[in-house]
Structure formats: structure tokens, C-alpha cells
C-alpha positions as CSV (number, residue, x, y, z in Angstrom):
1,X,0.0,0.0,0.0
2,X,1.2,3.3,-0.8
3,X,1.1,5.8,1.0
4,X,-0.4,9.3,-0.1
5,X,2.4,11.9,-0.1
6,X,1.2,14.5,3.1
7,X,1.2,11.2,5.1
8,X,4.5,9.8,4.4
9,X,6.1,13.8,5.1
10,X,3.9,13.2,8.5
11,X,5.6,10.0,9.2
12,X,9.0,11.3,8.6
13,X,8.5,14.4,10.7
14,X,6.9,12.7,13.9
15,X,10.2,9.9,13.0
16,X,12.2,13.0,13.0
17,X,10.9,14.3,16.3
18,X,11.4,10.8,18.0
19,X,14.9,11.0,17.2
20,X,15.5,14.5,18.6
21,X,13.2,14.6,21.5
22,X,14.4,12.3,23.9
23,X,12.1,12.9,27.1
24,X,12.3,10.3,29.1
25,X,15.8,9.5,29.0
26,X,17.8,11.3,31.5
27,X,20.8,9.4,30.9
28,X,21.7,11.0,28.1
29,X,22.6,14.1,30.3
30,X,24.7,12.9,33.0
31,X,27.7,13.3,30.9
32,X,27.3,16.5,31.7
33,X,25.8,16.8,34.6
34,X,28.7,14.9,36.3
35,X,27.2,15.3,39.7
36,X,23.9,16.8,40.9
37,X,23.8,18.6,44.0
38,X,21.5,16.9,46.7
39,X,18.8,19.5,46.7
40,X,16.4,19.6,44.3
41,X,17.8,21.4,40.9
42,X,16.6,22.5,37.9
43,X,18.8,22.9,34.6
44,X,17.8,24.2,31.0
45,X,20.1,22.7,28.6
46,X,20.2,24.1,25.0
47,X,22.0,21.6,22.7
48,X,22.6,24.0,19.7
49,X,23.7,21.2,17.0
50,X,20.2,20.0,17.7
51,X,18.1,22.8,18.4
52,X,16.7,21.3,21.7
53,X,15.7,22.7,25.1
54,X,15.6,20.4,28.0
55,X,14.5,21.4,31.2
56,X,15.9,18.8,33.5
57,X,15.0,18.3,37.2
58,X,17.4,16.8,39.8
59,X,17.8,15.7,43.0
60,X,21.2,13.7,44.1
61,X,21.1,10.6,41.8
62,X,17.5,11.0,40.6
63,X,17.2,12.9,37.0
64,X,13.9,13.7,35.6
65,X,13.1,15.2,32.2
66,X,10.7,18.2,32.5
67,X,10.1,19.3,29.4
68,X,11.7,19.5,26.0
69,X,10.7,21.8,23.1
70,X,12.4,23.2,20.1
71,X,14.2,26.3,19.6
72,X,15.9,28.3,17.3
73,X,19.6,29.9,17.5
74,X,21.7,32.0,15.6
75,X,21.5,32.7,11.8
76,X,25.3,31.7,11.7
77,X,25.2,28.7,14.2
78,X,26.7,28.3,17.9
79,X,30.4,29.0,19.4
80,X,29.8,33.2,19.5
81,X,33.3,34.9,19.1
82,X,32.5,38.4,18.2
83,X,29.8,41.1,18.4
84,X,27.8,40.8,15.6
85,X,28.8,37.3,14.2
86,X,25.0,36.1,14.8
87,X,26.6,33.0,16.6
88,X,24.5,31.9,20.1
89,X,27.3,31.0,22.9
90,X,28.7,27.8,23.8
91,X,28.9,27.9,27.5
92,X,27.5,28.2,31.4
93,X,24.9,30.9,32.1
94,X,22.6,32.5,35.1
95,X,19.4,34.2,34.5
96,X,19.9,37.8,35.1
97,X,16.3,39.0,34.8
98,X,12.6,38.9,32.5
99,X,11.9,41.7,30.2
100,X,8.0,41.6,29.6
101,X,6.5,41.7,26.5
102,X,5.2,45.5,26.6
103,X,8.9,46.6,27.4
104,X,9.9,44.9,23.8
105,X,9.2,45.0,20.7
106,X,7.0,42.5,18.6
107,X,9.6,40.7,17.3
108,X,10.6,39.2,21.0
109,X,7.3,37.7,21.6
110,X,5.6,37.0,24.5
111,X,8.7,38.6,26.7
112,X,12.9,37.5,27.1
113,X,14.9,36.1,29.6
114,X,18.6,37.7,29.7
115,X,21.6,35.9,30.1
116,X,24.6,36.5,32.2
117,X,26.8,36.5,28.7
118,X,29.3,37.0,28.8
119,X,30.8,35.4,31.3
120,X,34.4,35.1,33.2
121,X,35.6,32.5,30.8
122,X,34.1,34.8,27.9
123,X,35.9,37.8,28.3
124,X,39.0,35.5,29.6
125,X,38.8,34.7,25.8
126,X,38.1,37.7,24.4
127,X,34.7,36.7,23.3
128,X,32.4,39.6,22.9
129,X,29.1,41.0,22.3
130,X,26.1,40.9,24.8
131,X,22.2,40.7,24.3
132,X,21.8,37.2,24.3
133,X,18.3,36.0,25.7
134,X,15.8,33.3,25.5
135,X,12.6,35.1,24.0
136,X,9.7,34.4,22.5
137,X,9.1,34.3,18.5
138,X,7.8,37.1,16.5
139,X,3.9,37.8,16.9
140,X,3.3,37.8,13.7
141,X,4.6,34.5,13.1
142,X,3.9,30.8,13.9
143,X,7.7,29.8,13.8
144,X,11.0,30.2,13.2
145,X,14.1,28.2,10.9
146,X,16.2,26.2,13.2
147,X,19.0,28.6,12.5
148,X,17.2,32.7,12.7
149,X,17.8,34.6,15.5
150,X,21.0,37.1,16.0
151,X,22.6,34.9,18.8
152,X,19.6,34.2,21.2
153,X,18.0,31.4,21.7
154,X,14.4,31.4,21.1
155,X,11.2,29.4,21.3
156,X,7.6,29.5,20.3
157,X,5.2,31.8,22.7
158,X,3.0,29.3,23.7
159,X,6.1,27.3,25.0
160,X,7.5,30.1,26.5
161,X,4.6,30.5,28.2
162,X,4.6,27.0,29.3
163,X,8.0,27.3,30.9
164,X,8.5,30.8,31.9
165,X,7.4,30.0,35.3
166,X,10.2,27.5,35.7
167,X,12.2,29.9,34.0
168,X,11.5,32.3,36.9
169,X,13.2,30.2,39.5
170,X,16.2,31.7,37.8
171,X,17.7,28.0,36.5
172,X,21.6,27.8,35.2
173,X,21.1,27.5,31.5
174,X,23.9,25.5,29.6
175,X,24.3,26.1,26.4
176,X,26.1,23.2,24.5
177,X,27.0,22.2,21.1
178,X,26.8,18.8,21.9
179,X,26.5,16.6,25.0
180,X,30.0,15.1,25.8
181,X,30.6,11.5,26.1
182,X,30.6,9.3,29.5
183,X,33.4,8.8,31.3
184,X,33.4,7.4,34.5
185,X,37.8,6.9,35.3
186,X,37.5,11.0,34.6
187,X,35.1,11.7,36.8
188,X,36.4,9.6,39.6
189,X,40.2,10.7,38.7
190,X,39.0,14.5,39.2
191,X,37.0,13.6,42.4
192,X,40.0,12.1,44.1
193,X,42.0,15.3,42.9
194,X,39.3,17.5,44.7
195,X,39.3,15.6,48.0
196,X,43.6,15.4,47.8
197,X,42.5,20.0,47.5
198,X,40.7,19.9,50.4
199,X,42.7,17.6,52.4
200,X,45.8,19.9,51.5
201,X,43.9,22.9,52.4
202,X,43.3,21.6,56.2
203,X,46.4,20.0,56.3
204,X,48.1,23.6,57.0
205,X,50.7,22.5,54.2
206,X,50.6,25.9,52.4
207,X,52.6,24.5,49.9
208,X,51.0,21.6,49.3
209,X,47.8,23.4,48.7
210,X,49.0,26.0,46.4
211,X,50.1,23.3,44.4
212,X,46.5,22.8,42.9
213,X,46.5,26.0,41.2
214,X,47.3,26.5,37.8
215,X,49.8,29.1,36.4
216,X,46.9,30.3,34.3
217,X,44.6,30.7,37.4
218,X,42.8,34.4,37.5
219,X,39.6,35.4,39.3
220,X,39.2,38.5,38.1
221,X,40.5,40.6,41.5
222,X,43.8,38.3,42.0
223,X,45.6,36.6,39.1
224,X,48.6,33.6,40.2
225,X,50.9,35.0,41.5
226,X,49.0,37.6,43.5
227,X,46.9,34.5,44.7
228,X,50.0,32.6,46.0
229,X,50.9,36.0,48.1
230,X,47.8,36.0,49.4
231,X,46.8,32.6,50.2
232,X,50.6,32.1,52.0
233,X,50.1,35.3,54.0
234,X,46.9,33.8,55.1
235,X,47.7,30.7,55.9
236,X,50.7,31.7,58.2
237,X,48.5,32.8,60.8
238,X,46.7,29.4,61.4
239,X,46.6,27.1,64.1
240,X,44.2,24.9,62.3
241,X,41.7,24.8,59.6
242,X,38.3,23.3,59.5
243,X,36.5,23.2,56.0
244,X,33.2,21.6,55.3
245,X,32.0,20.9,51.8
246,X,28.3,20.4,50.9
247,X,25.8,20.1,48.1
248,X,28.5,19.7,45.5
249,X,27.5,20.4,41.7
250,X,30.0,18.7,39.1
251,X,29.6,19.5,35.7
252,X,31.5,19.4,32.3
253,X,31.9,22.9,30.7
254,X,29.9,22.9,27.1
255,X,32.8,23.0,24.3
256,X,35.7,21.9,26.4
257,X,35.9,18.6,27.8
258,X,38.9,19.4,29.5
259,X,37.6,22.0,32.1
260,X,34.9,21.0,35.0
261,X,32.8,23.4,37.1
262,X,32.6,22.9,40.9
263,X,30.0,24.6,42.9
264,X,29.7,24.1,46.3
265,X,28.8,25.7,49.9
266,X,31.2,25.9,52.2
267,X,31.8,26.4,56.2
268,X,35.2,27.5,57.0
269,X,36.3,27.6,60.6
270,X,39.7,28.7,61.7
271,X,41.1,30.5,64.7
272,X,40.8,33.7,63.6
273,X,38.2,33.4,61.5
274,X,34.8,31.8,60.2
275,X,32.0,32.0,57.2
276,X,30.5,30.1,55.0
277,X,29.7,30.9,51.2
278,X,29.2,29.8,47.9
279,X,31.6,28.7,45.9
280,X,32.2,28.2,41.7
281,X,35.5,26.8,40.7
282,X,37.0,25.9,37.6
283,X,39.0,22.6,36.9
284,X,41.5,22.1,33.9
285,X,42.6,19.0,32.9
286,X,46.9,19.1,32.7
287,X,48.4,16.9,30.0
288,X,49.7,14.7,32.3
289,X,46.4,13.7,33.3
290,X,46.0,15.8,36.5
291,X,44.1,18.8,38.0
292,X,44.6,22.2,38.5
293,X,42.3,25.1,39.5
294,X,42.2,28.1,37.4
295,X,39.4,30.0,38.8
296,X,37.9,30.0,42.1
297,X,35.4,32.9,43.6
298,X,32.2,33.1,45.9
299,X,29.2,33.7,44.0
């Protein structure tokens, strides 16, 4: 039996969307999100090369798939360099803030969600530009090509409208050109590399614990060297240090496989001196097979 010609498009569209849509199968993120924190999460993640928004929920070891839908990105594709080069970002982004629809104009939709691009590693690169949201489409239209915006990612209205409460909660949005493949002797090689940090750090072994910092490291206020000054003058007033690590979030940084950010909160107890924060770190990979830190900051 043939089949008329609108029905066998049909098929091969809802086979199409099978293929891409893969709700329901939260493995297929864990490669990237190495390791959940143990309160509940939520996490948009944009695979560019796909043009798929996932909303995924987690808590610990338990992944759930919220939602997907499809968006659109930039007319020239993903990895933005330059202002202007119509690329969306590869990379790690906060929710700064929503812009309601009667503060745009028509051509945002139903109202835009701005993202914190560019970023440390961003302009540690040299990547420019700004202006990158997650907006609705056009009013006047029904939808978009796959490839169409000017560097934002955007999705229908009524989809928007779906998720903008979720949205609201102020999720980290990754924005990835692919998701990276498992691999488990990394992940436990870095995890042992983290624990041998914080062991060092109590340890009062100054050195020791400097030696987990990369050449390259920079947080924006002190780069290596002034780091080493700092963390040396520090530490020589010590008697002891007490350092307690919670809620730890592990995840591979979109287009480098090489780099893994930490987040974590921290209680830090000395003698002359106690707090607790939020930290972000930033993990490179060393030929050799080990790890050093090349950022760390509270947030």
C-alpha cells in the first residue's frame, strides 16, 4: 500500500521528532551533569547542533526530564566569538532577569529572559558581544528556521509561556553544542584530585595546597601569583583549619571537555576566622592527566 504523499512527510516528521526529542531519557545528560547537587535542581540545557531545550530536574542521583521543546539559535550557528557574528554562545549561564513583552518590541514575543553573557571564561577569551536571551518568537509569526535569530535562543510563545514559570526560579542554563561522552575513570580521577585540595587545604601544608592552582589561574580581582601571596600570608597565621563541603554540583563545561565546574557551599572555621559561602571553581585538565584550578570565587 502506498502511502499518499502529506502522510509519508507526516511520518517522517513525527520519526524526525522521535529521534530528537528524547524525554524520558535522562541518561543522556549525565555526561554532563557529572554530579547533581542533593537538593532539588533545575537545569535548561540548550543543545545547539540539535536545536533542543531540556529542562531537567534533579535531586542527588535521581534525573527527571521536565520538558523538552524546540528552539531556534543563531542565523550563523553556535560558538559566538565576536559582536555581531549572529553566533548563540557555547557555555555556562545565570538568569539575570525577565523583560515583559510591553517593554519589547513585537519581534521578541511573548517577553525575554537575559543571560549572564558573557561570562568570566568569555571575556578571559576575548569573546564579545552581549544581548543574548531566551525570548519568544515574532507575533506575527507561527515559527521560526532552526537557524534565525541574532545569537539568542528562542522558542515559540505558547512554549514560553509553558516554561516561563520555571524559568522564573532563575535555572543555570547551559548552552552546548553537543552533549559530551561518558566517562566514568575521569570523573572519579577529578573527584579524588578534589578531595587530595581539600585535604591539603586543612592540612596547613601551604605549599602543598598552592600546588592545585594553575599558572593560568585568575579570578578576576587576583591573578597567580597575587593568589599565592595572598593565600601564603593567610595561611601563616593558622593554628588549624576546619573546612566543610556540601551540596556539591560537578559539571562538564559545554565545548571543552577538558575544564569541570565545581560549585559548592562551604563552612570555613579557623582560629581567627569563620564564614560560610558559595563557591564556583573551575578545573583544567593538565596533560599529564591531573588537575589544577584556574578559577575560584564566591558567587
Amino acid at each position: 500500500m502506498r502511502l499518499p504523499f502529506k502522510s509519508l512527510i507526516a511520518l517522517i516528521m513525527s520519526a524526525y521528532t522521535s529521534l530528537c526529542f528524547s524525554a524520558g531519557n535522562p541518561d543522556l545528560f549525565k555526561s554532563i551533569l557529572l554530579q547533581p547537587p542533593e537538593k532539588e535542581q533545575l537545569t535548561v540545557i540548550v543543545e545547539l547542533a540539535r536545536g533542543t531545550m531540556s529542562l531537567i530536574r534533579t535531586k542527588g542521583a535521581q534525573f527527571d526530564v521536565v520538558e523538552q521543546l524546540p528552539v531556534s539559535i543563531g542565523k550563523n550557528g553556535y560558538g559566538k566569538l565576536i559582536e555581531g557574528d549572529k553566533r548563540t554562545p557555547v557555555g555556562v549561564y545565570d538568569i539575570n532577569g525577565y523583560i515583559d513583552d510591553g517593554e519589547l518590541p513585537a519581534r521578541y514575543g511573548f517577553g525575554a529572559f537575559t543571560l549572564s553573557y558573557p561570562n568570566f571564561l568569555d571575556r578571559k577569551a576575548k569573546r564579545t558581544g552581549s544581548g543574548i536571551w531566551i525570548h519568544g518568537i515574532d507575533k506575527q509569526l507561527s515559527s521560526r528556521p532552526y537557524q534565525d535569530s541574532d545569537g539568542c535562543v528562542v522558542i515559540d510563545n505558547a512554549d514560553l509561556d509553558k516554561i516561563k514559570s520555571t524559568l522564573d526560579k532563575r535555572p543555570r542554563v547551559i548552552l552546548t553544542d553537543e552533549l559530551p561522552s561518558g566517562n566514568a575513570e575521569l570523573i572519579e580521577q577529578f573527584k579524588t584530585s578534589m578531595a587530595n585540595w581539600h585535604t591539603a587545604w586543612e592540612s596547613l601544608d601551604v605549599e602543598q595546597y598552592l600546588a592545585f592552582y594553575d599558572e593560568a589561574f585568575d579570578n578576576g580581582q587576583k591573578d597567580y601569583t597575587a593568589w599565592l601571596a595572598h593565600k601564603r600570608r593567610v595561611g601563616a597565621q593558622k593554628e588549624f583549619i576546619d573546612v566543610d563541603i556540601s551540596n556539591v554540583s560537578l559539571l562538564r563545561y559545554p565545548g571543552n571537555e577538558m575544564l569541570i565546574q565545581a560549585e559548592f557551599k562551604q563552612q570555613y572555621k579557623s582560629n581567627n576566622f569563620s564564614g560560610s559561602d558559595i563557591k564556583r571553581q573551575y578545573w583544567r585538565q593538565q596533560q599529564n592527566g591531573s588537575w589544577r584550578i584556574i578559577y575560584e570565587a564566591s558567587i
